[in-house]
C-alpha positions in Angstrom: 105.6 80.4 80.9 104.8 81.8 77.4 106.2 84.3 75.5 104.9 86.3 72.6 106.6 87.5 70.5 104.5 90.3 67.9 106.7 91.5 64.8 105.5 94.6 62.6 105.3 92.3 59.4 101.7 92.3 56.9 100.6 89.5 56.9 100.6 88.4 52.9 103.9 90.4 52.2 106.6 89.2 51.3 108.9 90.7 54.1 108.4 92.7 56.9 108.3 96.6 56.3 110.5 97.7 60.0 112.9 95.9 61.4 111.3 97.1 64.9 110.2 94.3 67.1 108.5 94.5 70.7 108.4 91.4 72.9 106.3 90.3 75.9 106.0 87.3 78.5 102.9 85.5 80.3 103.4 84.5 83.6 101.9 81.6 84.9 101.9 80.8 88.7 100.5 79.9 91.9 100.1 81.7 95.3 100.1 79.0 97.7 98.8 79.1 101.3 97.8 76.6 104.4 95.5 75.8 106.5 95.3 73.3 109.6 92.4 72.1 110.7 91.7 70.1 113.9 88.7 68.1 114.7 88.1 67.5 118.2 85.5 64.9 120.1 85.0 62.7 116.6 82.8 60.9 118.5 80.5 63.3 119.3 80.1 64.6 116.1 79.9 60.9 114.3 76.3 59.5 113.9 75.1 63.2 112.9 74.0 62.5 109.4 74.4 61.9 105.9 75.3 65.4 104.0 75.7 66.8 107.2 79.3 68.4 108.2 81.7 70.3 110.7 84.0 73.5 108.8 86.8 75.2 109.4 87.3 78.5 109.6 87.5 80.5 106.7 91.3 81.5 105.5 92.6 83.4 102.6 94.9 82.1 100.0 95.3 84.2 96.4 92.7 87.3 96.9 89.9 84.1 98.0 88.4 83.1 101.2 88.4 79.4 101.8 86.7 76.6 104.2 87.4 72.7 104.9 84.6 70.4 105.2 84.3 67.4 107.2 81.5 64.9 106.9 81.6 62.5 109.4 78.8 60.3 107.9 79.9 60.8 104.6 77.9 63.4 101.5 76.3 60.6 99.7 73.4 58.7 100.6 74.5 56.0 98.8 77.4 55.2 100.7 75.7 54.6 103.7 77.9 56.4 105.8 80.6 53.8 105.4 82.8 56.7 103.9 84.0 59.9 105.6 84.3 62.6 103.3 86.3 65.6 103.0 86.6 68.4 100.9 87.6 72.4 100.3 85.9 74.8 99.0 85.4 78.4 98.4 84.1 80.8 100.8 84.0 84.0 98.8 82.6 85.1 95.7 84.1 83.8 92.4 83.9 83.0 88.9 86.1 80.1 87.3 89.2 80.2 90.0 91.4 77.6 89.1 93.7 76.1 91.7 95.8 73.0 93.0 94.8 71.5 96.4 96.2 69.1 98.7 94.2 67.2 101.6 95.9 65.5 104.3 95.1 63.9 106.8 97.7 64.1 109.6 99.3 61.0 110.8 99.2 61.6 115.2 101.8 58.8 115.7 104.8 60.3 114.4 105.3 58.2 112.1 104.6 60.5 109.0 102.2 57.7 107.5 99.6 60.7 106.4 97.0 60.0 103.9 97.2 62.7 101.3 95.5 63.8 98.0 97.2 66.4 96.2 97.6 68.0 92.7 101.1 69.8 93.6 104.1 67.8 92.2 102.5 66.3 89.3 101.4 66.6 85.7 97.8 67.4 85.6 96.1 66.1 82.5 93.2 68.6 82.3 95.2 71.0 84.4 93.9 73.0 87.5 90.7 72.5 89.1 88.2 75.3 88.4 85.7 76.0 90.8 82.9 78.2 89.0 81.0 80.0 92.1 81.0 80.3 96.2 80.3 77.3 97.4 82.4 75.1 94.6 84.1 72.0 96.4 87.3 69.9 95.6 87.4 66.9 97.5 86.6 63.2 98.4 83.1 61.5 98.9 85.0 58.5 99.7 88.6 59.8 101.6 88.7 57.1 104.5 86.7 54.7 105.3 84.9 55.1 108.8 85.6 51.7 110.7 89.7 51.9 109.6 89.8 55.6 110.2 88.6 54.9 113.8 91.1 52.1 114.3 94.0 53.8 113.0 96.8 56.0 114.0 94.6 59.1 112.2 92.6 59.6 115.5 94.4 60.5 118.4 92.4 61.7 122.1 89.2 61.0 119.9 90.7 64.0 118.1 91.7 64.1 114.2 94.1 66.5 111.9 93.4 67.8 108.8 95.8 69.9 106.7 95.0 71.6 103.7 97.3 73.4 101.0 95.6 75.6 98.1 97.4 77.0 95.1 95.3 80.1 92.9 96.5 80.2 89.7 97.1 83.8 88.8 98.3 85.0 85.1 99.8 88.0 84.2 101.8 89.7 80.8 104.7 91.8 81.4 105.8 94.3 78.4 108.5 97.3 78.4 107.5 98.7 81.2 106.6 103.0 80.4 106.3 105.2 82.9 104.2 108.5 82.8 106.0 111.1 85.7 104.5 114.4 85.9 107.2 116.2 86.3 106.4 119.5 88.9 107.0 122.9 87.3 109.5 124.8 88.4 109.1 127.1 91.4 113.3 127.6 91.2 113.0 131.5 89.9 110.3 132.4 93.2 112.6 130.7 95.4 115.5 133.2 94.0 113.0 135.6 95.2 112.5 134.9 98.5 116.4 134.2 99.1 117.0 138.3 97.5 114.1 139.5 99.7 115.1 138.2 103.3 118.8 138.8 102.2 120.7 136.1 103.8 124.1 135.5 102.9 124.5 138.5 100.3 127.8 139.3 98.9 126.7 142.5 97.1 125.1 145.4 97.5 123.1 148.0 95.3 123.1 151.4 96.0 120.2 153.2 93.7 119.2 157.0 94.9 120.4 157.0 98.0 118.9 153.0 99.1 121.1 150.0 99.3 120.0 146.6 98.1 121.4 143.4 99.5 121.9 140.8 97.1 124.1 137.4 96.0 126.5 137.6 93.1 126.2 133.6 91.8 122.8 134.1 91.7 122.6 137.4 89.7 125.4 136.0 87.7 123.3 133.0 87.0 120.5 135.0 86.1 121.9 137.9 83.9 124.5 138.1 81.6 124.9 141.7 82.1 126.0 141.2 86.0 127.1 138.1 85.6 129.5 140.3 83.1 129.8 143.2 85.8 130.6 140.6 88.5 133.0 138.4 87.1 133.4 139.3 83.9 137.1 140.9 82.6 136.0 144.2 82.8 134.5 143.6 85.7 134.2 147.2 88.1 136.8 146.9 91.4 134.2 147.5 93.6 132.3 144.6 93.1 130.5 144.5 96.6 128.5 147.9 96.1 127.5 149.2 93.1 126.1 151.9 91.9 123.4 152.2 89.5 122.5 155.5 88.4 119.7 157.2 86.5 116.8 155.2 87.7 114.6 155.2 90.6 115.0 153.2 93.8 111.3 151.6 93.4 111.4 150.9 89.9 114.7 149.1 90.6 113.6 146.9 93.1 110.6 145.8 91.5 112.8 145.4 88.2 115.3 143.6 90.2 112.9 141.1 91.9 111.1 140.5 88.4 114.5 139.2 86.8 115.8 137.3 89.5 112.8 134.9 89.4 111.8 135.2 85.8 115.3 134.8 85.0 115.6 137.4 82.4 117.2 140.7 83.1 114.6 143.2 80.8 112.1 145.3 80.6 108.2 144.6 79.6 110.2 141.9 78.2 112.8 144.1 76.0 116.0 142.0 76.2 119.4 143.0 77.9 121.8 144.5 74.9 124.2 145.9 76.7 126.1 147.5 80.0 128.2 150.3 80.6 131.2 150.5 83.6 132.0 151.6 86.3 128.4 152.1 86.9 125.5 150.5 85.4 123.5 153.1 83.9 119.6 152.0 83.4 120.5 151.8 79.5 122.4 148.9 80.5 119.4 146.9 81.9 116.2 148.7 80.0 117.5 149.1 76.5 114.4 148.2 73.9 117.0 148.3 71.0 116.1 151.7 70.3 115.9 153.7 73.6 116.5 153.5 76.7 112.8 153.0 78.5 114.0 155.5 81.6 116.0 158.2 80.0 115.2 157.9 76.5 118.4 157.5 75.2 
């Protein structure tokens, strides 16, 4: 594992400029995975040829597929099929995988006397193998040689095991981690809405030319300082759960009343709240421009 570490300093001056300093690590590591591989009727396969083998099935380790290769007579010629040879190699396609690999071959009499080749546990001196396409091997030309193999503990009911372990090198660099959350906009004010529309759980009522509007007080308070004022405030009306708004038409007041609960501004075209009068809320209280009243005009 390596870490870097890059400081904000010219290079040539004399000291750095910031004292600000980021940091970040490469990770280094294998993804291991096995693969067991039995060969049955070695007999019947031996005598089948130089360069001439019987494969596994294919198996994934690290994102690659992979396949073990057993050549009964040997892969060279000019071993003279003295040698048996084994190897693994990749199935898939590829460019430069490094890995470790291990080859064993299984001791059947229990006696855990198995021939291996491996890279795991060790210091490799030009580190991992790299395989550079599909069909790149890793293996043995000479891994037993035939007349012990066949008069060893290795073969068992003319059968033989072979067990294969691959580790893909993978690399990665982590850095302060940033994270880019889009956050939703806001749909709190049209929920208001619907809640004032279907009128569940009002607390207060509007009466405005004769028709009575349901509504909640924490939410009118929430959204108006000049309720919020007329609801809780200290000169708050004694009638709190029907009021009275006088001077302005039923329609106008509804729309007006559904536009500032979800906009969350109690105006007009936009024209602030200035004021309120009590016991009842005149429409100066909620349409005043600053100048005049939008509704009466004063």
């Amino acid at each position: 594992m390596d870490t870097i570490r890059v400081s904000t300093e010219v290079p040539g001056s004399s000291k750095s400029t910031s004292q600000s300093l980021t940091e970040s690590t490469s990770r280094t590591e294998t993804i291991n995975g096995s693969h067991e591989f039995k060969i049955s009727g070695y007999s019947l396969v031996k005598g089948m040829g130089i360069g001439k083998y019987v494969a596994s099935d294919t198996f994934m380790v690290g994102g690659y597929s992979w396949a073990i290769y057993f050549y009964p007579d040997g892969k060279s010629p000019e071993d003279n099929s003295v040698y048996v040879s084994l190897f693994i190699a990749l199935a898939s396609e590829g460019a430069d995988v490094r890995a470790l690999f291990e080859l064993t071959l299984v001791d059947q009499s229990g006696n855990e006397r198995h021939k291996v080749h491996s890279h795991f546990g060790r210091t490799l001196e030009s580190g991992p193998y790299t395989l550079k396409y599909r069909g790149s091997m890793w293996g043995y030309k000479r891994f037993f040689k035939r007349s012990l193999l066949e008069s060893s503990d290795y073969l068992k009911d003319n059968s033989l095991l072979v067990r294969c372990c691959v580790g893909v090198v993978k690399s990665r660099t982590e850095g302060p981690r940033s994270y880019n959350i889009q956050v939703p906009v806001s749909d709190l004010g049209q929920r208001f809405g619907k809640l004032l529309e279907s009128g569940k759980g009002a607390d207060v009522n509007f009466e405005v030319d004769g028709e009575t509007f349901p509504a909640h007080k924490l939410v009118l308070a929430a959204r108006s300082a000049v309720l919020r004022a007329q609801l809780f405030g200290p000169l708050r009306s004694e009638n709190t759960k029907c009021i009275i708004i006088e001077d302005i038409q039923a329609p106008i007041f509804k729309d007006f009343l559904f536009t500032s609960v979800q906009s969350g501004t109690f105006s007009w075209g936009g024209a602030p709240v200035l004021k309120y009068y009590s016991p009842g809320i005149r429409c100066c209280s909620i349409l005043y421009t600053g100048t005049n009243c939008l509704i009466c005009k004063t």
